[in-house]
C-alpha positions in Angstrom: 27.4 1.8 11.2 24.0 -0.1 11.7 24.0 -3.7 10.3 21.3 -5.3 8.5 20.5 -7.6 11.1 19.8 -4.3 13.9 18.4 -2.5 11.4 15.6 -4.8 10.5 15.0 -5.9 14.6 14.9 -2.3 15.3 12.1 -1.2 12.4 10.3 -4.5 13.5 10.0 -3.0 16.7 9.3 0.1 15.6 6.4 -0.8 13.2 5.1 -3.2 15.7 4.8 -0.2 18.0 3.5 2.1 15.8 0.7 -0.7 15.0 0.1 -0.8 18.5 0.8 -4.7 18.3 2.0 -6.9 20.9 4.6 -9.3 19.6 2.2 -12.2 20.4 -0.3 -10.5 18.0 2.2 -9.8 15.2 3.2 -13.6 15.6 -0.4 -14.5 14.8 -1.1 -12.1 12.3 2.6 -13.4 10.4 1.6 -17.2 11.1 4.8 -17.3 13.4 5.2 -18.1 17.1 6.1 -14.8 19.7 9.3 -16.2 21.2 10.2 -16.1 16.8 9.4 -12.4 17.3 11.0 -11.8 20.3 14.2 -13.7 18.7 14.1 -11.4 15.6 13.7 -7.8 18.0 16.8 -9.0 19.8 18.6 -9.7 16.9 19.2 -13.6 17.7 17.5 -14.6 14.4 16.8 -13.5 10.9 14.0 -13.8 9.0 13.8 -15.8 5.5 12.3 -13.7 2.4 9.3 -15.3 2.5 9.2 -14.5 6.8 10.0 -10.8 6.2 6.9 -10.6 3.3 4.5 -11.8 5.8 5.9 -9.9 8.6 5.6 -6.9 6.3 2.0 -7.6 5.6 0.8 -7.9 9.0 2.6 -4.7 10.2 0.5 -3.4 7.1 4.2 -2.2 5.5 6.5 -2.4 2.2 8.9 -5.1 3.2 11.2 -2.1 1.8 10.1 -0.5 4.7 11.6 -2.8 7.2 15.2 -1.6 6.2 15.1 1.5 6.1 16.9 3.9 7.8 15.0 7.1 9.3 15.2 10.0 7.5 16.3 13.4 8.9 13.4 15.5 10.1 13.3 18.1 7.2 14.0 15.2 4.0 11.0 13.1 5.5 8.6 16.4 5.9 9.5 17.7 2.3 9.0 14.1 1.2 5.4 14.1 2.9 4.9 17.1 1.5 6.0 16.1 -2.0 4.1 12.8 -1.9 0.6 14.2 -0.6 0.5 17.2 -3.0 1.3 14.0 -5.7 -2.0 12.3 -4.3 -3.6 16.1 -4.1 -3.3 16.6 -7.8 -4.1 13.2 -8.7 -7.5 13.1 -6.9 -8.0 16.5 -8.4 -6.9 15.5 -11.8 -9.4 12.2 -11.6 -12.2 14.7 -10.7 -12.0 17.0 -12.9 -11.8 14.2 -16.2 -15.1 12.8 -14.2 -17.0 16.2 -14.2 -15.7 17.0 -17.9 -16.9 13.4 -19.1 -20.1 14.2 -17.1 -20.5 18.0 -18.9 -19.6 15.9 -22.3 -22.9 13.4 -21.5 -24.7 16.6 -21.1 -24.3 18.4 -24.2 -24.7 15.9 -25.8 -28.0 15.1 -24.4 -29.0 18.3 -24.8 -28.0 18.2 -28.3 -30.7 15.0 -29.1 -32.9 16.8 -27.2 -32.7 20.0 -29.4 -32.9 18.3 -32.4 -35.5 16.2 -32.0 -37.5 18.9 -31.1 -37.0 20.8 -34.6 
């Protein structure tokens, strides 16, 4: 069983890497120092709340994120899956009340126009 304290040092690392960020530009981007970082990725210290929110920010990540474990292949692709058809239908449902609000202008444009015509 993975402890809290591996569990964050190795998702630091793994962000880090994913961010394609040294640890001596994490540090400045966290307002740390990079021995701190190096400290924290080999599990000699742990970070305060505050330390783990800033650390978050700079990896660009939900501090949430930080102790997570990873997710089996198939749950992480059916939750990709489930969360960009979420953002599909969203962007589709924003457009659609746009155009509609847009056709509504319209008519009733046209409607003045008619009228005042007669």
């Amino acid at each position: 069983m993975t402890n809290i304290r591996e569990l964050f040092a190795e998702n630091l690392r793994k962000y880090r890497h994913a961010a394609g960020l040294s640890q001596a530009k994490l540090a400045e981007r966290a307002g740390t120092s990079t021995y701190y970082i190096g400290m924290l990725e080999i599990r000699r210290k742990f970070p305060s709340p505050e330390m783990m929110a800033r650390l978050a920010r700079a990896l660009g990540v939900d501090t949430t994120e930080l102790f997570l474990r990873e997710a089996a292949p198939e749950e992480a692709a059916r939750s990709y899956r489930k969360a960009a058809l979420e953002d599909v239908r969203w962007v589709l449902e924003k457009a659609i009340e746009e155009r509609l609000g847009e056709l509504g202008g319209e008519r009733a444009e046209a409607g003045a126009s008619g009228q005042s015509q007669a």
